[in-house]
C-alpha positions as CSV (number, residue, x, y, z in Angstrom):
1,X,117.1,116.3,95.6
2,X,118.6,113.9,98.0
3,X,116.4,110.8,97.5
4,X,116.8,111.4,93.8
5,X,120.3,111.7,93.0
6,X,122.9,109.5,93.4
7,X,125.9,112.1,93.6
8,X,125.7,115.9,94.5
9,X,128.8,117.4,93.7
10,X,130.5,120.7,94.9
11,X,132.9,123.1,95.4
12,X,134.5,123.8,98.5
13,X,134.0,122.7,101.8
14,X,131.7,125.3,102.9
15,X,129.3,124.3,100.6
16,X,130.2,120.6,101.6
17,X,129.2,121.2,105.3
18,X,126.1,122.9,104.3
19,X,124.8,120.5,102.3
20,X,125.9,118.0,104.8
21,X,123.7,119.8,107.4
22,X,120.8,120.0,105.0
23,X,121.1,116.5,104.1
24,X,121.0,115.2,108.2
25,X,125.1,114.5,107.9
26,X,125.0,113.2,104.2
27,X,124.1,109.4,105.3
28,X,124.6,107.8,102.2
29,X,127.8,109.4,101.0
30,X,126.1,111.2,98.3
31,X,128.0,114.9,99.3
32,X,131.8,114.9,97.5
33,X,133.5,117.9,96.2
34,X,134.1,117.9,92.5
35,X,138.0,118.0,93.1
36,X,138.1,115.1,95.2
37,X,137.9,113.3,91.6
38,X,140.8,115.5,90.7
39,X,142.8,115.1,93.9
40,X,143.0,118.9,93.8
41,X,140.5,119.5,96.7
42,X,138.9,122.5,97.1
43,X,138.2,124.3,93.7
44,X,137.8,128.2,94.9
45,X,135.3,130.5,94.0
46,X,136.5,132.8,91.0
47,X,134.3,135.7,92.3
48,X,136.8,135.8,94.6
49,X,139.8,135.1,93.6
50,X,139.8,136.5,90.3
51,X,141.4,133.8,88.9
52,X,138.6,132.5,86.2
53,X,140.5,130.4,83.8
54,X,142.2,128.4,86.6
55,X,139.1,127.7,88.0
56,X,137.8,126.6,84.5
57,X,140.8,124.3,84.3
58,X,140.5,122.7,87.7
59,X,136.0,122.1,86.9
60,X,137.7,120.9,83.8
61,X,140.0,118.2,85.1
62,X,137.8,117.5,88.2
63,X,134.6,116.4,85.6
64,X,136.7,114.6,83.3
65,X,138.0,112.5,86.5
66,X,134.8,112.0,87.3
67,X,133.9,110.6,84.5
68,X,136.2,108.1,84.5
69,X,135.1,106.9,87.8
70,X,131.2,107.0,86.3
């Protein structure tokens, strides 16, 4: 998936260091988490925090600012 994207988008930073270990250290910059386009961060798992809508909200704002930057 690497070579063939040109922006893999996730989560939270655990995800973002495992994909940056599967990918050799990410050397093209091609690893970002969805809320960096948000400047919210992190966007937590709702599995865990029970918080469902608020996570909805924050994949919501963080795909519609990257969009804008697309």
């Amino acid at each position: 998936d690497y070579a063939a994207f040109d922006l893999i988008i996730c989560m939270d930073h655990g995800n973002l260091a495992f994909l940056r270990r599967l990918f050799n250290g990410d050397p093209l910059g091609k690893v970002h988490l969805l809320g960096e386009y948000s400047s919210q961060g992190e966007i937590a798992d709702p599995w865990y925090t029970g918080k469902f809508a608020e996570c909805f909200d924050e994949i919501e704002r963080g795909c519609e600012a990257l969009l804008d930057v697309l």
